[in-house]
C-alpha positions as CSV (number, residue, x, y, z in Angstrom):
1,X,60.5,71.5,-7.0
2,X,58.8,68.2,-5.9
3,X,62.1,65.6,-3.9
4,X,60.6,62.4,-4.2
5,X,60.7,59.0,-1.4
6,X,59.2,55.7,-0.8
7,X,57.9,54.5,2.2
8,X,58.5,50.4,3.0
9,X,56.7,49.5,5.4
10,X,57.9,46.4,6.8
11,X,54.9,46.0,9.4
12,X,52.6,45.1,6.9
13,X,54.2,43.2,4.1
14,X,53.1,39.8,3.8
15,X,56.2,38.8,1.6
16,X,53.7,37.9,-1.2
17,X,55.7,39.4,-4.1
18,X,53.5,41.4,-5.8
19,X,55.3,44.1,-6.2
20,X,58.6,42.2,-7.6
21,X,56.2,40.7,-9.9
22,X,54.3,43.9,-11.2
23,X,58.0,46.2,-11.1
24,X,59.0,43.3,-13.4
25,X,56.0,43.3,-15.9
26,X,56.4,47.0,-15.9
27,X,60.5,47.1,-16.9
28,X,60.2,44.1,-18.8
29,X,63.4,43.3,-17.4
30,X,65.1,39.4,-18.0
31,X,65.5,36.5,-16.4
32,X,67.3,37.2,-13.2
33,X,67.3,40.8,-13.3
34,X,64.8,42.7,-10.4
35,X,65.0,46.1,-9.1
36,X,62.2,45.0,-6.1
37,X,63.7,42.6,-3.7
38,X,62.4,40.7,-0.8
39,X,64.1,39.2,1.8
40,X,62.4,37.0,4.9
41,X,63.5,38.0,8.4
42,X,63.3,35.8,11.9
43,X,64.3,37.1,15.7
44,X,62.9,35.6,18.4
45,X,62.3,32.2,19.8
46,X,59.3,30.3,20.4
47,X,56.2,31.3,21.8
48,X,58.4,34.9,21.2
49,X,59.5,34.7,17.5
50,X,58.8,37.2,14.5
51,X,58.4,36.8,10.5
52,X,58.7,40.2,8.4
53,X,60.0,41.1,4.7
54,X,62.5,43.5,4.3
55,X,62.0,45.1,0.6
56,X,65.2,45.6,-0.9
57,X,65.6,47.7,-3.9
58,X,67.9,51.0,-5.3
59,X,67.8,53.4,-1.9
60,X,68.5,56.1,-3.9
61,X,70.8,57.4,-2.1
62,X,71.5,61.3,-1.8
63,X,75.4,61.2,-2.5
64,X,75.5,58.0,-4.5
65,X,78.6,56.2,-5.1
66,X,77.3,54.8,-8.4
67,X,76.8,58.5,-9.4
68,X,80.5,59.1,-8.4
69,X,81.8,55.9,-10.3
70,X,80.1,56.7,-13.7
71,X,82.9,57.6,-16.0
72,X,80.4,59.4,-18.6
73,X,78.0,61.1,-16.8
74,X,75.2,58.0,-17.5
75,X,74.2,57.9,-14.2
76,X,73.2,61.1,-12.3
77,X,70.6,62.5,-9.9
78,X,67.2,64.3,-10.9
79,X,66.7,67.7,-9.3
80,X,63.9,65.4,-7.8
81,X,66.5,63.7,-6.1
82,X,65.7,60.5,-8.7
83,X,69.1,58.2,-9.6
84,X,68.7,56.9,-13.1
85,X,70.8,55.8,-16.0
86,X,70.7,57.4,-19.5
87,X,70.6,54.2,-21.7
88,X,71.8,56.2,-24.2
89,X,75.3,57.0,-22.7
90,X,76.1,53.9,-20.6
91,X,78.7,52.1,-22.1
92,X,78.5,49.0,-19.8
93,X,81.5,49.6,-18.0
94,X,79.8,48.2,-14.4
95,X,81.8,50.9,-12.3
96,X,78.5,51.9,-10.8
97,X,77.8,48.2,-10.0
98,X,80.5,47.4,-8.4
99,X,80.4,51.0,-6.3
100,X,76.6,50.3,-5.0
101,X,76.6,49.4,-1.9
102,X,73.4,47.7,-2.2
103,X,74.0,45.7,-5.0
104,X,70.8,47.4,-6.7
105,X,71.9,47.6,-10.0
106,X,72.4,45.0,-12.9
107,X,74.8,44.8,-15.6
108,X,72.6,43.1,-18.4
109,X,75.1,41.1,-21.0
110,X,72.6,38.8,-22.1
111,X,70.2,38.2,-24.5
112,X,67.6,36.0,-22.8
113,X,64.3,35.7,-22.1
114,X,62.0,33.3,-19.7
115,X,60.7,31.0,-22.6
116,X,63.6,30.0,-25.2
117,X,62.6,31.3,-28.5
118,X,59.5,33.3,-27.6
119,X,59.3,36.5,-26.0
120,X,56.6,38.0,-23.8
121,X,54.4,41.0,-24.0
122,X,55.7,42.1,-21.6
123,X,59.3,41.5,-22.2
124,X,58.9,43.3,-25.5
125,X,60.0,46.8,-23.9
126,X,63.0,45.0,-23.1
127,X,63.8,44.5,-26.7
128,X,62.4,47.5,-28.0
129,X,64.2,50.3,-25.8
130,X,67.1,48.7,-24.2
131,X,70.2,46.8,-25.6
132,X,72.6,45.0,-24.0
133,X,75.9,45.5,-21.9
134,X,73.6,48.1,-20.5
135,X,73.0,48.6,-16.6
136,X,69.4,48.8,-15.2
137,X,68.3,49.2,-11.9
138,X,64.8,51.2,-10.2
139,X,64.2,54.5,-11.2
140,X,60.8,55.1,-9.1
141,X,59.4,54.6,-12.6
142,X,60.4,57.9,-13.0
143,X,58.4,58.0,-16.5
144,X,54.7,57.1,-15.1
145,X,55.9,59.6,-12.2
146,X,56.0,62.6,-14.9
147,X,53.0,61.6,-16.4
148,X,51.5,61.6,-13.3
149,X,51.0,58.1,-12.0
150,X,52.5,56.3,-9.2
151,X,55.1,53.2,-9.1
152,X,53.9,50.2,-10.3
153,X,54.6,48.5,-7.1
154,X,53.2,50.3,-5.3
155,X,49.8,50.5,-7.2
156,X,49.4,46.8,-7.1
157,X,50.8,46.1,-3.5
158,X,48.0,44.5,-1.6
159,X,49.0,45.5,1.8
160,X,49.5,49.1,0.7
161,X,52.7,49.2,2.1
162,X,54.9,51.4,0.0
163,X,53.8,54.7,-0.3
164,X,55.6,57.4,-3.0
165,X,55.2,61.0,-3.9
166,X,56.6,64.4,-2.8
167,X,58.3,64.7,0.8
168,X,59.2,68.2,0.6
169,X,55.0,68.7,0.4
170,X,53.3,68.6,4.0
171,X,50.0,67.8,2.2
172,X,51.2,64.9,0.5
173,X,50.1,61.3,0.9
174,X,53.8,60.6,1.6
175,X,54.2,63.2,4.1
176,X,51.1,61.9,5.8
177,X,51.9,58.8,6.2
178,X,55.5,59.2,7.5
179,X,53.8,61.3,10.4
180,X,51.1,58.7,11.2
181,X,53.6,55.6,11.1
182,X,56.6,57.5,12.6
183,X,58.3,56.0,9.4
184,X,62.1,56.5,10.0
185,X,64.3,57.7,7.1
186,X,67.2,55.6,6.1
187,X,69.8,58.5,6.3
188,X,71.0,59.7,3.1
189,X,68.5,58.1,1.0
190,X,65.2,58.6,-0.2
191,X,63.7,55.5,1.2
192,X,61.5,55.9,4.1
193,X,60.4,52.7,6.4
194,X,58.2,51.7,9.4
195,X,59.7,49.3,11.6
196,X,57.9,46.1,13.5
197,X,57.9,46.9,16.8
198,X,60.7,44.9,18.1
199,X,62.5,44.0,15.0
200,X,66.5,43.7,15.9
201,X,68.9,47.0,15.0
202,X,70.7,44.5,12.3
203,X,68.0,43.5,10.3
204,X,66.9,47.1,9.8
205,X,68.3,48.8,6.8
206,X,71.6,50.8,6.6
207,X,72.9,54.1,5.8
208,X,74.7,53.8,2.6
209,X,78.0,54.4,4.4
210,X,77.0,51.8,6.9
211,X,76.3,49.2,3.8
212,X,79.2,49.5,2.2
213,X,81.3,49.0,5.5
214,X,79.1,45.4,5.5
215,X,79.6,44.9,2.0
216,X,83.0,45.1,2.1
């Protein structure tokens, strides 16, 4: 059984958006609503000082709280370690947002687009396969996954900076690329990321457990 990861890595992102834009087009999600984050970071002084991106996005974490929180069983774990929603079961409550300790997922209540009156191509899966009071949040695009394809992000990701596929296979592109990188695992996720060389301990990204302490 493939266990699936992602590899971020912050060395070489270039904070151009690409892949928020192309995880949007893909989800058709609304106005507001994006499972692909990015976030500038500065340490250093001048003639010393640093710009990277840290991607922010679902971790999906190992033991997830949002898992726990779910009521009805609408959000649950793959065997290939995925976290997704049912569509079908949630009922909206937002337990599992307010249990994420990443604030990954999104509690969709309205019925908006980005152009009043007119909806996009690529907002029409939106209105096709998911309703509102309805939470959304990444799922590794778990459908082009099974059909064989790769995340949108990160096929269109310019840098070639996020990396997805089996861990568990040595022979993997993933599993390659952790071992040339060094990419270090954010522990008890299934997010992997390569680190500038150094970038400050509090800008990297935290253990779930560690998250929610800063969350709360």
């Amino acid at each position: 059984m493939a266990k699936y990861g992602m590899v971020l890595n912050m060395d070489r992102c270039s904070g151009c958006y690409t892949c928020v834009v192309a995880c949007k087009m893909a989800n058709g999600t609304r106005p507001g609503v994006d499972y692909n984050g990015i976030e500038r970071v500065e340490w250093g002084e001048y003639p010393d000082a640093h710009v990277r991106y840290k991607m922010t996005m679902c971790m999906h974490c190992e033991d997830a709280a949002c898992v726990k929180a779910c009521p009805i069983g609408a959000t649950y774990t793959t065997e290939e370690g995925v976290v997704v929603v049912d569509y079908d079961k949630c009922i909206g409550c937002g337990a599992c947002v307010t249990a994420c300790p990443y604030g990954a997922r999104h509690l969709v209540t309205d019925d908006v687009h980005h152009y009043d009156g007119v909806v996009l191509p690529y907002e029409e899966v939106t209105t096709e396969t998911r309703g509102l009071n309805l939470v959304e949040k990444c799922n590794f695009c778990i459908g082009r996954v099974n059909n064989g394809e790769k995340p949108m992000c990160t096929v269109h990701c310019p840098a070639q900076c996020r990396v997805f596929g089996d861990v568990e296979d040595p022979e993997s592109e993933i599993s390659k690329y952790i071992a040339q990188y060094n990419a270090q695992q954010v522990e008890g996720t299934r997010i992997w990321v390569v680190y500038p060389e150094g970038m400050p301990e509090e800008e990297k990204l935290k253990t779930p457990v560690e998250q929610a302490k800063s969350k709360a």
